[in-house]
C-alpha positions in Angstrom: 6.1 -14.1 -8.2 4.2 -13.0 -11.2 6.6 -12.6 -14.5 6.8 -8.8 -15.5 5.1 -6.8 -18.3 4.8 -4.2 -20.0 2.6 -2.2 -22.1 3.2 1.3 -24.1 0.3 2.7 -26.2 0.5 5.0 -29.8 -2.4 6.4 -30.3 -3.0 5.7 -34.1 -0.5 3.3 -34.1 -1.7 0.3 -33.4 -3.2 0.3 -29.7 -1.6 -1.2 -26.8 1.4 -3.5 -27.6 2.1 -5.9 -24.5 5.2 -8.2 -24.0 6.5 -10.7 -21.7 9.2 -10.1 -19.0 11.3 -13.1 -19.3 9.2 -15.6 -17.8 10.3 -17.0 -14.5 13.3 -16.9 -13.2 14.8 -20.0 -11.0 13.8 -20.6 -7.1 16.1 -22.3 -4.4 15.0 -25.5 -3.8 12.0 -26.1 -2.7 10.6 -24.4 -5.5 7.7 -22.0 -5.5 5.6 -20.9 -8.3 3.1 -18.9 -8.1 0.3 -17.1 -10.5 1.7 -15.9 -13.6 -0.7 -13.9 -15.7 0.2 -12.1 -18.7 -1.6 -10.0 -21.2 -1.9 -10.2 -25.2 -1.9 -7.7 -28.2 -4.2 -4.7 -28.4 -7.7 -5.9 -27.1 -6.3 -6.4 -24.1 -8.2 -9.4 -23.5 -6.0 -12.9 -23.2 -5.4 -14.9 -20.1 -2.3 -16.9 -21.3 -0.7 -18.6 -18.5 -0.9 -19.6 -15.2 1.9 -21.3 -13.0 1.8 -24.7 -11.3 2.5 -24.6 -6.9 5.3 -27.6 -6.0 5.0 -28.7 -2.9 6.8 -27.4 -0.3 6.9 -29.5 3.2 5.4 -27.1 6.0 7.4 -24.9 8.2 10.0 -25.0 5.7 12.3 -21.7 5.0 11.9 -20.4 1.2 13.2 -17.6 -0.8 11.1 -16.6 -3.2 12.1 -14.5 -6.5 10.8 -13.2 -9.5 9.8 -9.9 -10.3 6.2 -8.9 -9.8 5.0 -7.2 -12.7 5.9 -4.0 -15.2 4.5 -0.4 -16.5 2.5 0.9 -19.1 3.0 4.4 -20.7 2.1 7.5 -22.3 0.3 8.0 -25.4 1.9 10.7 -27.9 -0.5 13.2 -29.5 -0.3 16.2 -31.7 -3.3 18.4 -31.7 -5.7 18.9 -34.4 -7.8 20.5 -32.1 -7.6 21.8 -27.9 -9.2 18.6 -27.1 -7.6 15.9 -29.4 -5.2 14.7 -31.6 -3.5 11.8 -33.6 -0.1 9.8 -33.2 3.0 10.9 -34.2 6.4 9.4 -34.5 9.7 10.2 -34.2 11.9 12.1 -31.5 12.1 15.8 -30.8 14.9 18.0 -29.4 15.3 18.9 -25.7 12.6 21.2 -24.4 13.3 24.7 -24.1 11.5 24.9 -20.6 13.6 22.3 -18.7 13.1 23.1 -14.7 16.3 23.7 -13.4 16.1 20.5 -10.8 18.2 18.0 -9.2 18.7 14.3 -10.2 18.4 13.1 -13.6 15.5 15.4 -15.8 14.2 14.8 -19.0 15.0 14.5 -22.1 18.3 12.9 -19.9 17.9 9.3 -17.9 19.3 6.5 -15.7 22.0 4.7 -18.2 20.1 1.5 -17.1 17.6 0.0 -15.3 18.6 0.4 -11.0 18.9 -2.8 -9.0 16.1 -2.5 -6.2 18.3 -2.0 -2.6 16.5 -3.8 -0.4 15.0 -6.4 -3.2 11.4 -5.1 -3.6 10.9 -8.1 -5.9 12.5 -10.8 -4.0 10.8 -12.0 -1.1 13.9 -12.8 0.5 14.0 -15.7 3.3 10.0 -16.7 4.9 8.2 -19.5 6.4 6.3 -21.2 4.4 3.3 -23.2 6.8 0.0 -24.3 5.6 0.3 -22.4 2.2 1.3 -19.3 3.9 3.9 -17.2 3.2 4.9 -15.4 7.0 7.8 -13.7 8.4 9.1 -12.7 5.3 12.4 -10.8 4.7 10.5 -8.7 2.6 7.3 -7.1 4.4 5.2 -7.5 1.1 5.5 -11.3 0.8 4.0 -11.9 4.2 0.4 -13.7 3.8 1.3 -14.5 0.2 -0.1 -18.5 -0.9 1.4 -20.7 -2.5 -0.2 -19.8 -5.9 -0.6 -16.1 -5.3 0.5 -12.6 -3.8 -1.5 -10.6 -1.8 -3.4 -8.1 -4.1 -2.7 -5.1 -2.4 -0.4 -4.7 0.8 -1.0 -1.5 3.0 0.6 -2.6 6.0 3.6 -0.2 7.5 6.2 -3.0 7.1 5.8 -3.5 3.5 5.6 0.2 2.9 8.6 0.7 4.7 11.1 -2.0 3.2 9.5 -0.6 -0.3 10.7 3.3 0.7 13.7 2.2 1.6 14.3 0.6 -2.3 12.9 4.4 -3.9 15.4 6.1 -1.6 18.2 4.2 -2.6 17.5 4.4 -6.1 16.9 8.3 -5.6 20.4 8.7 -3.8 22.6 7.3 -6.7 21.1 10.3 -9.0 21.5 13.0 -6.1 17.9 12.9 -4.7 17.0 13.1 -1.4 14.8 10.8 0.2 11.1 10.6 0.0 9.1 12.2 2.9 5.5 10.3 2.7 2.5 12.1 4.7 2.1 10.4 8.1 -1.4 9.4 7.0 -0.6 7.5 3.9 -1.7 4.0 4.6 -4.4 5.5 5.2 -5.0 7.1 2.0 -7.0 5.6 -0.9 -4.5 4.2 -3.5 -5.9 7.0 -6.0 -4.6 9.4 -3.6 -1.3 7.3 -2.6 -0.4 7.5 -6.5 -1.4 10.7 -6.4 1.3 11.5 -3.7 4.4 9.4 -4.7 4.6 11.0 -8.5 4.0 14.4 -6.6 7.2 13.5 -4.5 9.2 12.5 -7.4 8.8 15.7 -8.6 9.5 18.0 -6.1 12.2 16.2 -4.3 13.5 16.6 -7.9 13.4 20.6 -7.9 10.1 20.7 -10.3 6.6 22.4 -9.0 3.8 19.3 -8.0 1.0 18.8 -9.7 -1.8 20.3 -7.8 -4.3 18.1 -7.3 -6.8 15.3 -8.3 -10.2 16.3 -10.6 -13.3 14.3 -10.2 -13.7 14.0 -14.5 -9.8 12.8 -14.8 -10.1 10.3 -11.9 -13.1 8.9 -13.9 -10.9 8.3 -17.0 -8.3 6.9 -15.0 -10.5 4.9 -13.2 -11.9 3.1 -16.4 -8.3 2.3 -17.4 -7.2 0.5 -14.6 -10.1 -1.6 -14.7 -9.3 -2.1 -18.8 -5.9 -3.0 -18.4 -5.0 0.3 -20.6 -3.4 3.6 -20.7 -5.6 6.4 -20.0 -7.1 9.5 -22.5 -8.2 12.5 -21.4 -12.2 12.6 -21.3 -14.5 13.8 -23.6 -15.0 17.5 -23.0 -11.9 18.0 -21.5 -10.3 21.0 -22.9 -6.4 20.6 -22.7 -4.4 22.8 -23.3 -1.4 22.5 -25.9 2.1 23.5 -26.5 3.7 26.5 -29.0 4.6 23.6 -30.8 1.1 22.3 -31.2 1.1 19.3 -28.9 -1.3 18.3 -26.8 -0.1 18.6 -22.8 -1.2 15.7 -21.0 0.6 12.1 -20.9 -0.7 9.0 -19.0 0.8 5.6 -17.6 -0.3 1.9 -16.7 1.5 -0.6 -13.9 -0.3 -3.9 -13.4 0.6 -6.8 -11.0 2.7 -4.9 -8.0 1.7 -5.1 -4.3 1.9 -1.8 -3.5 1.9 1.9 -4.9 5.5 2.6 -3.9 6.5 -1.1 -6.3 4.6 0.4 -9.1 6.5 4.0 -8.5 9.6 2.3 -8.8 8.5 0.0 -12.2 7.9 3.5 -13.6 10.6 5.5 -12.0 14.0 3.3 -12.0 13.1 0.0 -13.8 11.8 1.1 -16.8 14.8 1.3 -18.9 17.1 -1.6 -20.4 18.0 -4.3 -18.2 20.8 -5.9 -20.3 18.4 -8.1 -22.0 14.8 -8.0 -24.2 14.3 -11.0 -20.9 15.4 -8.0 -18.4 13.5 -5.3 -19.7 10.0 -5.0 -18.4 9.4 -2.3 -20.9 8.3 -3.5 -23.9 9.4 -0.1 -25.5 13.0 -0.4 -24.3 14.4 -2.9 -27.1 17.8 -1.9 -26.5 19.7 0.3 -24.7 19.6 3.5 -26.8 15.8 3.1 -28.1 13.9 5.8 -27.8 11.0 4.1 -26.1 13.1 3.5 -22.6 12.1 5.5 -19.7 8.9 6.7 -21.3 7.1 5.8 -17.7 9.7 7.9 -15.8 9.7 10.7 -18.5 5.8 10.5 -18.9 5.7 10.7 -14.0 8.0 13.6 -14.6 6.2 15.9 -17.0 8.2 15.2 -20.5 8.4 12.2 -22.7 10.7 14.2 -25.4 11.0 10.9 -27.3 7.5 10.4 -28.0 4.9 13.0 -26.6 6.1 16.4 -24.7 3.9 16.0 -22.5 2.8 18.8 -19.6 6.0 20.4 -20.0 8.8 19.5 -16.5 8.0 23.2 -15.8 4.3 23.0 -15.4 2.6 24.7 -12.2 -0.7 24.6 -12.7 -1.0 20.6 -14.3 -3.3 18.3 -12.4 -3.7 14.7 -12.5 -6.4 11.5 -12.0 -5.8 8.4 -11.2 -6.8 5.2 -10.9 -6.4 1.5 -9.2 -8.1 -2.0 -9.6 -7.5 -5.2 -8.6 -9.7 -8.4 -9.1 -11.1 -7.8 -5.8 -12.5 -4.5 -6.8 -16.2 -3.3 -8.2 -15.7 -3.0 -10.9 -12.7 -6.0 -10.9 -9.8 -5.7 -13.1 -10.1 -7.0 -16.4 -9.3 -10.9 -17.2 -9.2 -11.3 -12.8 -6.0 -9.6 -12.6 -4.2 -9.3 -9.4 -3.7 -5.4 -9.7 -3.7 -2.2 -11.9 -2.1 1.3 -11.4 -3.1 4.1 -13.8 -1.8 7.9 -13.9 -3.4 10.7 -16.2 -1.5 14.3 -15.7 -3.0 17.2 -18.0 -2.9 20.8 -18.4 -5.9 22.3 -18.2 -7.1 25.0 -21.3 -7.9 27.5 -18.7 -8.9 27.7 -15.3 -7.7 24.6 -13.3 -11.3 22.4 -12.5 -12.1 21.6 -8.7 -9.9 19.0 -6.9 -10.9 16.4 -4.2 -7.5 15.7 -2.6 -4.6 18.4 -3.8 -0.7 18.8 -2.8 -1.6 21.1 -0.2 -3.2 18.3 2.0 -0.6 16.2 1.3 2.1 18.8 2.6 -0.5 19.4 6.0 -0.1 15.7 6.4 4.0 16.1 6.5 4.6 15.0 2.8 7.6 16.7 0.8 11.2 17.8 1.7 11.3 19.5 4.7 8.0 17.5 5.8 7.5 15.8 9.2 5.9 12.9 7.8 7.6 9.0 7.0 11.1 9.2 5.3 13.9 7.3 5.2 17.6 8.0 4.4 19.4 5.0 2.2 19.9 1.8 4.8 18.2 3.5 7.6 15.1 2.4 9.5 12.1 4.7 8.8 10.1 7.0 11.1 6.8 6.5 12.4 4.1 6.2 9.9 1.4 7.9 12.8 -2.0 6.8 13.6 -4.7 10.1 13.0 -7.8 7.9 14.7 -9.1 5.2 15.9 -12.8 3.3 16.7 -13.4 2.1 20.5 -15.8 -0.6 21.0 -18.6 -1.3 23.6 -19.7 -4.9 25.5 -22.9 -5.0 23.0 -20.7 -4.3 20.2 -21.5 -0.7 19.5 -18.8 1.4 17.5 -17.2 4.8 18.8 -15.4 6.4 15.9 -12.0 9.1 16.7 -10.0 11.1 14.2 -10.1 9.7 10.7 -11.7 6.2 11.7 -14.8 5.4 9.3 -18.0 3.2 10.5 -18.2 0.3 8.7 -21.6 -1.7 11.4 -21.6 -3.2 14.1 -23.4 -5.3 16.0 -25.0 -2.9 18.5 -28.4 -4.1 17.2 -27.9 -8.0 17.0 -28.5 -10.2 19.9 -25.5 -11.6 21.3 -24.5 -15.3 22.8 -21.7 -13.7 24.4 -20.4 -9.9 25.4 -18.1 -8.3 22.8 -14.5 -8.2 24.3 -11.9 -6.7 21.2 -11.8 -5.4 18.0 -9.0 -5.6 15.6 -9.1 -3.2 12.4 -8.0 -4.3 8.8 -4.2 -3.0 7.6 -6.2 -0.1 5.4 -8.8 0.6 8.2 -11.4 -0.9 5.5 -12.8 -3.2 8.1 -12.5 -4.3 11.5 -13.4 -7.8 13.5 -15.1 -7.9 17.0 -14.8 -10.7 19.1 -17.1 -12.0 21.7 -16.0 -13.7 24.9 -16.6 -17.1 23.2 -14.2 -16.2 20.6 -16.9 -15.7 17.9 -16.0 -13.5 15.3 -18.0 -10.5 13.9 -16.0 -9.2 10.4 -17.4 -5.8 9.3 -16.3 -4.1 5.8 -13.4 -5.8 4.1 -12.7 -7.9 7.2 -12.6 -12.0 6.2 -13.4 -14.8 8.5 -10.4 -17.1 9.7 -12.1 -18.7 11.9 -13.1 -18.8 15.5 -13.3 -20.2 18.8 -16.8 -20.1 19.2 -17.2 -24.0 19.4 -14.3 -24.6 21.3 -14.5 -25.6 25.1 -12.1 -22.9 26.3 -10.2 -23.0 30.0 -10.7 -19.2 30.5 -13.0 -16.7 28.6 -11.4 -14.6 25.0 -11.0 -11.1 25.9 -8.7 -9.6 22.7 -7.9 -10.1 19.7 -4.9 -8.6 17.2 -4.9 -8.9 13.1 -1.8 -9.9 11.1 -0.5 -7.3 9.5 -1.6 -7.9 6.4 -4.9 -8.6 7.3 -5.2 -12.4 6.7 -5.3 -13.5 10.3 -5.4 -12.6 13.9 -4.6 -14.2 17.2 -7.4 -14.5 20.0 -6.1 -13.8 23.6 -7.5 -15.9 27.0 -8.2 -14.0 30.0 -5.0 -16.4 31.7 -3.0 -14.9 28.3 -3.7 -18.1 26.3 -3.2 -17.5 22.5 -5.3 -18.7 19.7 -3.7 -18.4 16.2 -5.9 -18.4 13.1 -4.9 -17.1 9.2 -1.4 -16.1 9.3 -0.8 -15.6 12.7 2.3 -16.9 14.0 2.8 -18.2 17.9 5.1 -16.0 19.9 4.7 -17.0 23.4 2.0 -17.3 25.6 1.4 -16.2 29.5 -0.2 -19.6 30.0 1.5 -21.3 32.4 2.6 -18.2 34.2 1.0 -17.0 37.6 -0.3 -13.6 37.0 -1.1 -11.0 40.2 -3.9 -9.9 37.5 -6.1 -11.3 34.4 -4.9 -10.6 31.0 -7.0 -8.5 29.3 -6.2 -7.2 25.7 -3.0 -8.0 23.2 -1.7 -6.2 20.5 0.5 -7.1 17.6 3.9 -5.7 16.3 4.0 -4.4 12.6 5.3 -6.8 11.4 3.7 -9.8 12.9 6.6 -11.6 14.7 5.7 -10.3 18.4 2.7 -9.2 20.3 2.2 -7.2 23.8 -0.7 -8.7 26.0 -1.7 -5.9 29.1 -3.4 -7.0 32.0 -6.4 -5.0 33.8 -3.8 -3.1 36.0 -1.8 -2.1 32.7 1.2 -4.4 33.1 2.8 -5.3 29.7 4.0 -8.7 28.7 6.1 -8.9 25.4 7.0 -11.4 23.1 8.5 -12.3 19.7 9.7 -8.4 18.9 7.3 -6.7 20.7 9.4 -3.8 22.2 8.5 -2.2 26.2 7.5 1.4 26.4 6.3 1.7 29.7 2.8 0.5 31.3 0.2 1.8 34.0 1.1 -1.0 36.4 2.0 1.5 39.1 -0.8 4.0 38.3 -3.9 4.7 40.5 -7.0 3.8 37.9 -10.2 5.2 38.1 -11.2 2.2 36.4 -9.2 -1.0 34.8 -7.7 -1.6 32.1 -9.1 -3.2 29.1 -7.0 -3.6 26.4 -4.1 -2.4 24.4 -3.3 -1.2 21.0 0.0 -0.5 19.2 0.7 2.3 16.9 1.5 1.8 13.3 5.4 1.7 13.9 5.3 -0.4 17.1 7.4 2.4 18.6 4.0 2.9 21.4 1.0 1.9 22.2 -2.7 3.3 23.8 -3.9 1.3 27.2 -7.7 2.0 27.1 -9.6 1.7 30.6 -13.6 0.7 31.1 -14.5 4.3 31.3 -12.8 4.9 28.0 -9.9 6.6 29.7 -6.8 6.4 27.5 -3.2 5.9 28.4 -0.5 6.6 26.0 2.9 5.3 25.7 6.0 5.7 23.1 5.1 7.6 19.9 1.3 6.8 21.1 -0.6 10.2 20.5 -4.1 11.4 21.9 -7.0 12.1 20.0 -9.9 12.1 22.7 -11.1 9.6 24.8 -14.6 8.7 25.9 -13.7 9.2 29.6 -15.8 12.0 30.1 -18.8 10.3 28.1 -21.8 8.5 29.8 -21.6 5.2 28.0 -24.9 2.4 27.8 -21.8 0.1 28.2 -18.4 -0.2 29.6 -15.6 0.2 26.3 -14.2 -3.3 25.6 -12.0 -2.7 22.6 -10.2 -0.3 20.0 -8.1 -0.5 17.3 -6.0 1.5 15.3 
């Protein structure tokens, strides 16, 4: 959607030197163009372009192409002093302290650039209705306009079809594949980036970084939002090599949808592509200059072409990081869509307090060996499991579980109508409530799509379910009528269909093309996709049913009673209940 570019900084050099990816590259008919942004010279400053939408007749199928956007790099110093230094040029030979990993290590790389398996930046085959881009070969895509991509896509499909690119392009140099933490759409993207280089490195044979520090977060943190490479802080005592070189390196991505995309900009498309239109680093001139692959040397400890960096070997470097998008506060610079930033240093000393390390990451599942999300090249990944979860109350008061934040509700606000649902956000930012007349209550980054709160309705709203990326949700009719607004895409309705009991809570499939609706003795109807992993239709209840809610892989899902009693089906897991509470209210809703 958005042409690629790059960015590699020398310090005392120059600045930041940007370039253009190619421009874009030709659609099937219909064509779609979308936003295309690209950034100038070293202020870092100009908005140059933007690209033109042709129509495109609703409900028609599209395949949209075009890479999304490119890497920056790291910034060569030699040390005049522990803490800073000046640029240098030139290569140097191969380090002595080369970790004896697997794959391909520094100062050796990928002979070109790897073609993403699945097509991260290809969108693939989607329906394009109203603007909207839905149903989507690729995950990512989904909820896209016309004119732009979704800033920043969280949701277990798009990671998913992403991993499954990495793993590939890990397999054809001998890597296994990547094992995420089962709570990482959870994770902030600080900590996601944080993560992903971590498992580049040790499912390559080399010790992880160990953590993220508060004062290097900070300085990656102002980069993203600049559009640049990070430095190291003031005050920041580095340490340096025997040869007098400072050990830290940092890198820049801008544009991608996801953290995963930008790992694999840095990691596998950061070399020569056949062509200076190919190449989405600016660096790479031609196949044997000695700027390619300074992203992937730079993740991996050791750019010996430019700046040594923190040495492959290191066991005791740390990192901070950095994302900002144009949605963010501060935004990105210029409005952009989205910016990645990595900063790994070696401490002159003691290694400085962390907020999120390795070691939670490896609690969570993450690594080789780990019981996390992984998948093998062309396989399906595992779950990607839920760790909370908010339950909901008739006057709209919020019960948090596990991991699930408070973000208001409306326990204090009087009320036309009874809360009936919630629905959460795909980064569990926000949530929506919805009352019996189908209004809509959006808390923290929840948006309003609209509502059936004016609408003479047959029988009363009593659920709702969010898209999954977040830009709509479907409303649910006590006779299983459905209510579509955003993104949401009919399925199939109960409607027309005698039912021994009312309908009483839906729930979406991760990817949006199917939905479960549960009725208040826990039978399951599924459309679309949705999958059938049992129900409490033959159970003796203390109390009814009230709604259902899936887990993040569709492979289960939680029935939730009046007393707060839950049910669990598939790879559905308990975390507590509120059946043993006394509750003001009966529970009404959940989500995940």
């Amino acid at each position: 959607m958005e042409p690629t570019f790059a960015s590699r900084s020398f310090w005392g050099r120059g600045g930041h030197v940007t370039g253009i990816r190619g421009g874009w590259q030709k659609l099937a008919v219909p064509r779609l163009l979308a936003m295309a942004v690209c950034i100038a010279c070293a202020s870092v400053s100009g908005l140059l372009g933007l690209g033109n939408a042709l129509p495109t007749p609703a409900g028609a199928s599209v395949g949209v192409t075009g890479p999304v956007a490119a890497v920056g790099a790291p910034a060569p110093a030699r040390a005049s002093s522990g803490t800073g230094g000046i640029g240098i040029t030139g290569t140097r030979s191969a380090r002595s302290d080369i970790w004896p990993g697997v794959g391909i290590l520094p100062p050796g790389n990928p002979p070109g650039n790897i073609a993403p398996n699945p097509d991260l930046f290809s969108s693939g085959t989607c329906n394009l209705v109203n603007g909207i881009l839905s149903g989507c070969q690729n995950a990512c895509f989904d909820g896209a306009t016309a004119t732009l991509l979704p800033i920043l896509v969280q949701t277990l499909g798009c990671i998913t079809y992403i991993l499954q690119s990495v793993d590939n392009a890990a397999t054809q140099e001998g890597v296994g594949a990547m094992v995420l933490p089962s709570n990482f759409p959870n994770l902030t993207v600080p900590e996601q980036l944080f993560v992903v280089a971590d498992l580049e490195r040790v499912d390559r044979g080399l010790p992880p970084y160990l953590g993220l520090v508060p004062a290097l977060n900070g300085a990656a943190q102002q980069a993203a939002v600049a559009l640049s490479d990070p430095s190291v802080p003031s005050g920041f005592a580095v340490a340096t090599d025997s040869g007098g070189y400072v050990m830290m390196g940092g890198a820049w991505a801008g544009g991608f949808q996801s953290v995963l995309a930008a790992d694999y900009g840095w990691m596998y498309d950061d070399g020569w592509g056949g062509s200076a239109g190919a190449t989405s680093n600016v660096a790479c001139t031609s196949a044997t200059a000695p700027g390619c692959w300074g992203h992937r040397d730079e993740l991996l400890g050791s750019d010996p072409g430019f700046n040594p960096g923190v040495g492959l070997a290191c066991t005791n470097c740390v990192m901070g990081t950095g994302y900002a998008s144009s949605q963010t506060s501060p935004p990105a610079a210029n409005g952009y869509s989205s910016s990645y930033t990595d900063l790994v240093v070696k401490p002159a000393g003691a290694v400085p307090a962390m907020t999120y390390t390795w070691a939670d990451a490896q609690a969570a599942g993450a690594g080789p060996g780990g019981t996390g999300s992984g998948t093998a090249a062309g396989s399906t990944s595992a779950a990607l499991s839920g760790n909370g979860y908010w339950q909901v109350a008739s006057d709209g008061g919020i019960f948090s579980f596990g991991h699930a934040g408070f973000h208001g509700s409306t326990g204090g606000f009087p009320l036309n109508r009874p809360i009936v649902g919630m629905a959460a956000t795909p980064d569990g930012g926000g949530y929506w409530l919805v009352a019996s007349d189908g209004g809509i209550f959006a808390f923290g980054n929840a948006a309003f799509y609209g509502s059936t709160g004016a609408f003479p309705l047959n029988r009363p709203i009593v659920g709702m379910a969010a898209t999954p990326d977040g830009r709509g949700y479907w409303l649910v009719a006590s006779d299983g009528g459905i209510f579509s607004f955003g993104d949401a895409g009919y399925h199939g309705s109960t409607g027309a269909f005698p039912l021994n009991r009312p309908i009483v809570g839906m729930a979406a499939t991760p990817d949006g093309r199917g939905y479960w609706l549960v009725a208040s003795d826990g039978g399951i109807f599924s459309f679309g996709d949705a999958g059938y992993h049992g129900s409490a239709g033959g159970l003796p209840l203390n109390r009814p049913i009230v709604l259902i809610e899936a887990t993040p892989d569709g492979g289960g899902y939680w029935l939730v009673a009046s007393d707060g009693g839950i049910f669990s089906f598939g790879d559905a897991g308990f975390f507590g209940s509120a059946g043993g509470l006394p509750l003001n209210r009966p529970i009404v809703g959940m989500a995940v």
